[in-house]
C-alpha positions in Angstrom: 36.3 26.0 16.7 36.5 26.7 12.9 39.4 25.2 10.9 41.2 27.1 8.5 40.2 24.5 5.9 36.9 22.9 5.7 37.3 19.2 4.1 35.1 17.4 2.3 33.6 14.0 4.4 33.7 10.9 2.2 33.3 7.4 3.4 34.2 8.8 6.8 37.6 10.3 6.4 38.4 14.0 5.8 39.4 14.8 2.2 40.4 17.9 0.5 40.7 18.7 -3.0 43.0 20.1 -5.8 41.3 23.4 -5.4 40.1 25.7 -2.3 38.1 28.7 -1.8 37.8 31.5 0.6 34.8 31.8 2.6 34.4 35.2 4.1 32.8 36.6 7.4 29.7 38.5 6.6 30.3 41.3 9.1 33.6 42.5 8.1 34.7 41.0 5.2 37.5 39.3 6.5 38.3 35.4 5.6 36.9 32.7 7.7 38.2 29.8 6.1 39.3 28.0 3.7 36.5 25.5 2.1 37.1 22.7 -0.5 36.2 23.0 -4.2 35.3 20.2 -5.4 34.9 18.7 -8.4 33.3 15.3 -10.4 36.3 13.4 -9.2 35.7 14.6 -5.4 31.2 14.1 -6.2 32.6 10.8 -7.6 33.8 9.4 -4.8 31.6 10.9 -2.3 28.6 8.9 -4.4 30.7 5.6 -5.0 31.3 5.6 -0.8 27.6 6.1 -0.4 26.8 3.2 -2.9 29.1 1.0 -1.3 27.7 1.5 2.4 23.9 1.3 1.1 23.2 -2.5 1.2 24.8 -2.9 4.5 23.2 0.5 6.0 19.9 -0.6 4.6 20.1 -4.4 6.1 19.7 -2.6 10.1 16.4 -2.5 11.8 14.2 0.8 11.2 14.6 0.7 14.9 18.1 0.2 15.2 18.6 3.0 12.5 16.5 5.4 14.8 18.1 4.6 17.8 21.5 5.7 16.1 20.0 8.8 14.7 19.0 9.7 18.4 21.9 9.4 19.5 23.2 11.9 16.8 20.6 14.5 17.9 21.5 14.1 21.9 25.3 14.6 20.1 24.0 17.8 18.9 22.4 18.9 21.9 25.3 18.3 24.3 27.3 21.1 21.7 24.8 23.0 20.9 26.5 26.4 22.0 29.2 25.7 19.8 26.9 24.8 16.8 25.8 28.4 17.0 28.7 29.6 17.5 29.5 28.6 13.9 26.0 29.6 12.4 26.8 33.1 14.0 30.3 33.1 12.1 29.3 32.1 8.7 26.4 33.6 8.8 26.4 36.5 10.5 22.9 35.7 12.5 22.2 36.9 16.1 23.0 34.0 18.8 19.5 34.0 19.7 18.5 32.7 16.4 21.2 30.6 15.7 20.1 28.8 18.9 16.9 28.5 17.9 18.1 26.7 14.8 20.1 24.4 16.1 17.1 23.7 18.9 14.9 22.9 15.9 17.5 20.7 14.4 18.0 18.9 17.1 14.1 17.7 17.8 13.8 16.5 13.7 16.3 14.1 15.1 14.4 13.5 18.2 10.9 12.9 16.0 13.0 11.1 12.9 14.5 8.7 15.9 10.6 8.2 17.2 9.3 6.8 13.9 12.0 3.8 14.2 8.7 2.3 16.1 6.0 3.5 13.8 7.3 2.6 9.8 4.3 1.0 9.3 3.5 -0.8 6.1 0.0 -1.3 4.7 -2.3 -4.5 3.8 -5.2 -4.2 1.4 -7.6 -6.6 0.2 -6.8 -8.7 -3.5 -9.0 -9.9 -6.0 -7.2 -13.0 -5.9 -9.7 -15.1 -2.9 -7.7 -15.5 0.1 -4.7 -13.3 -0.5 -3.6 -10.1 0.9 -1.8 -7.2 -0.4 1.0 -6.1 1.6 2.9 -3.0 1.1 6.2 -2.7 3.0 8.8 0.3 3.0 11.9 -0.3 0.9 15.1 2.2 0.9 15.6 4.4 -2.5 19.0 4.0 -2.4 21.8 7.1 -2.6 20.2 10.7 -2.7 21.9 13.5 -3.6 20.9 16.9 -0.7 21.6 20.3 -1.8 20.7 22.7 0.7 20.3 26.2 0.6 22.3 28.9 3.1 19.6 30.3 4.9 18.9 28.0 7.9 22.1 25.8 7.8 21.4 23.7 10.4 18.2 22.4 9.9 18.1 22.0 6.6 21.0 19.8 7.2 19.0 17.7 9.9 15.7 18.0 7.6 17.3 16.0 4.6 19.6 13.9 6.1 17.9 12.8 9.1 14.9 11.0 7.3 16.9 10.0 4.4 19.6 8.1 6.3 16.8 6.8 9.0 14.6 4.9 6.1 17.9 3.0 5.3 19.4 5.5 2.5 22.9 6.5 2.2 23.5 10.1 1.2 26.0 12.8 -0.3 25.2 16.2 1.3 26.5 19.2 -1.1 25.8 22.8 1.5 25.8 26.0 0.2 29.0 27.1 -0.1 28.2 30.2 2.3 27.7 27.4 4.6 30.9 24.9 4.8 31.9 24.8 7.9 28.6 24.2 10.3 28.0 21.5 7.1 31.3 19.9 7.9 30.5 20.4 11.7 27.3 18.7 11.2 29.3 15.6 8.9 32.0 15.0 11.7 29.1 14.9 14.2 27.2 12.1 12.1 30.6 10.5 10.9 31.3 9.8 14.9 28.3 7.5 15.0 27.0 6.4 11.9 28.9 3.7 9.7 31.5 5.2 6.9 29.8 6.3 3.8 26.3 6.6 5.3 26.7 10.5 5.1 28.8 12.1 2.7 29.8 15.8 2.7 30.7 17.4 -0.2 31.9 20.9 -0.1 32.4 23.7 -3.1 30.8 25.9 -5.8 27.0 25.1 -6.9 28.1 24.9 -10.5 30.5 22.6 -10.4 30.0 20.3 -7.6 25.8 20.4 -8.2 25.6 19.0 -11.9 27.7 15.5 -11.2 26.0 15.0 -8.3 22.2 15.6 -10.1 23.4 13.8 -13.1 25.3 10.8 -11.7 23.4 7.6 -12.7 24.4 6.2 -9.4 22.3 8.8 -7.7 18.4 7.6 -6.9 17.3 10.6 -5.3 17.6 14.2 -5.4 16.4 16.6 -3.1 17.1 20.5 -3.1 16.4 23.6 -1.4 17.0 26.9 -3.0 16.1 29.0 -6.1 13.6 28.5 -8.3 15.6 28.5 -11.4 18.2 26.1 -10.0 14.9 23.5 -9.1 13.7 23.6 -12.6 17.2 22.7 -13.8 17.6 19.9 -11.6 14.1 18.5 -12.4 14.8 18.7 -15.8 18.4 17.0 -15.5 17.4 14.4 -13.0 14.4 13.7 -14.7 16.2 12.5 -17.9 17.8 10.1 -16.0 14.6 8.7 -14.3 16.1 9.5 -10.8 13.4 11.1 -8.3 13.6 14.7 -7.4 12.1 17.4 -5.3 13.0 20.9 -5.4 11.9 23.4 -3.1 11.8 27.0 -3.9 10.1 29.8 -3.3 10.7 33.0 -5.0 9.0 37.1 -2.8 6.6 36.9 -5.2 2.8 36.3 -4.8 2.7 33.7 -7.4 5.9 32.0 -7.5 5.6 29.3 -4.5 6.4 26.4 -5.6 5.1 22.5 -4.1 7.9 20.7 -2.2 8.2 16.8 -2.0 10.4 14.7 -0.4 10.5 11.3 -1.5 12.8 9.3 1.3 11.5 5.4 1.2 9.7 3.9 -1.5 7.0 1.2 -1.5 6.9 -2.7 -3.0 3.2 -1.7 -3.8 1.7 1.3 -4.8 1.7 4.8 -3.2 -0.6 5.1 0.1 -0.7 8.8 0.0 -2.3 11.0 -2.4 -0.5 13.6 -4.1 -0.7 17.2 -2.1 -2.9 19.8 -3.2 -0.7 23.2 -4.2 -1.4 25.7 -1.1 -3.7 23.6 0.8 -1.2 23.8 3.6 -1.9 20.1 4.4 0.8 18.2 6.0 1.0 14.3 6.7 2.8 13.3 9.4 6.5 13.2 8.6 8.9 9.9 8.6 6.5 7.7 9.0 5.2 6.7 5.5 6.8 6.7 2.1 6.9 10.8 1.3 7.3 14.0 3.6 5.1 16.4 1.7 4.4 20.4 2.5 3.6 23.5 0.4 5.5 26.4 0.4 2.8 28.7 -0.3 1.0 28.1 2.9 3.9 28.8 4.8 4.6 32.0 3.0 0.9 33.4 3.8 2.0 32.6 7.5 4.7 34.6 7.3 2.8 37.2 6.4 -0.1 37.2 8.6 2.7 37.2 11.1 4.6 40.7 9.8 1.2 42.4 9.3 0.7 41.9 12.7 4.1 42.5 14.3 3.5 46.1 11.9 -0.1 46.7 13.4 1.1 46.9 17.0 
């Protein structure tokens, strides 16, 4: 079910690298596998592939891009008991829960298919008389998704799904506690999306994560784990004038941070306002130019919840 290596995934082929790691179970210490380590020569070629599939990629239907993205998530539904079965490995989670992640990453690609019919655009009025303004979605390009190790699955589905559905092409970089229900996840997208639409580069944070954030071919960056790691990537990605979002969220009161997600851009300007920090307000996902939510919200939830689970 697990190899004893875990390739990388670029422009649809397996790949290794010069380098390999050992990834270890968490319940007894004992290896797993066997993960690549890649480098800038492996992020390299991962991002070239990805740049070479965009303009084609981008070119289908927002319908015909759902429809495939469907058929991804009834993929991942017909092996879902063996998605968790990897979770459980790697991670060390109870098969109830690993269940219930792969269940939740299966439905983003169920609503992400769904808003192949509903990528509206907007019209406005113009003070030119008898024109209209018309704002139409437009593709970023390559984006660069660095996930954390926590929830695997769907923070696999959560990035790539939208970003490959609005007519991106990606490079996916898991945690390496992760690799092999990432590599899982590529081969499963690889079987029906074109090569170089999803990219999966496996390895060590520090040296796979910097040429990825600071390649000038990358348009997009989006990132899911500590709050020191987000402000380095806004800082470097920001340099280059390459959109990012970091989400990060630190067991402190004050620390939540404001998560976007920039997947499509517009020819005219942005039809959303920018979210207020905690307001807990959440547009509806995939079907504009931005998938917005605050952390902080969420982490008052979670509270409210374990008070009450302790008051019974």
């Amino acid at each position: 079910m697990i190899r004893d290596t875990v390739s990388n995934l670029i422009d649809g082929d397996a790949t290794g690298a010069d380098q390999w790691f050992e990834k270890q179970r968490p319940d007894d210490g004992t290896q797993l596998c066997s993960a690549a380590r890649s480098g800038a020569a492996e992020v390299g070629a991962a991002i070239a592939a990805a740049r070479r599939a965009q303009t084609e990629w981008a070119a289908r239907t927002p319908v015909e891009r759902g429809e495939l993205v469907r058929e991804i998530a009834l993929a991942l539904r017909a092996r879902r008991a063996e998605a968790a079965e990897i979770v459980v490995a790697e991670t060390g989670k109870p098969m109830e829960l690993a269940l219930g992640e792969t269940d939740a990453a299966i439905e983003m690609g169920f609503f992400v298919a769904g808003e192949g019919r509903r990528l509206y655009g907007r019209t406005t009025t113009s003070a030119v008389p008898n024109r209209t303004v018309m704002v139409t979605r437009r593709p970023v390009g390559v984006a660069a998704l660095i996930v954390s190790f926590n929830t695997p699955l769907p923070n696999y589905a959560w990035k790539a799904f939208p970003a490959v559905f609005c007519g991106n092409t990606a490079v996916l970089k898991p945690s390496e506690h992760t690799p092999a229900s990432a590599e899982f996840f590529g081969r499963l997208v690889n079987d029906v999306l074109p090569p170089g639409v999803l990219n999966v580069v496996q390895g060590l944070g520090s040296e796979a994560g910097p040429p990825l954030v600071e390649s000038a071919d990358v348009d997009l960056v989006s990132f899911t784990g500590s709050a020191s790691t987000g402000r380095w990537i806004q800082e470097h990605a920001g340099a280059g004038w390459r959109r990012s979002a970091s989400s990060s969220a630190a067991r402190t009161r004050s620390s939540s941070a404001t998560t976007r997600i920039w997947i499509a851009r517009s020819s005219g300007p942005s039809p959303l306002p920018s979210p207020t920090r905690g307001s807990g307000v959440r547009p509806r996902a995939g079907s504009s130019s931005s998938m917005r939510c605050t952390t902080s919200s969420a982490i008052a939830s979670w509270r409210a919840r374990a008070a009450t689970r302790a008051g019974r």
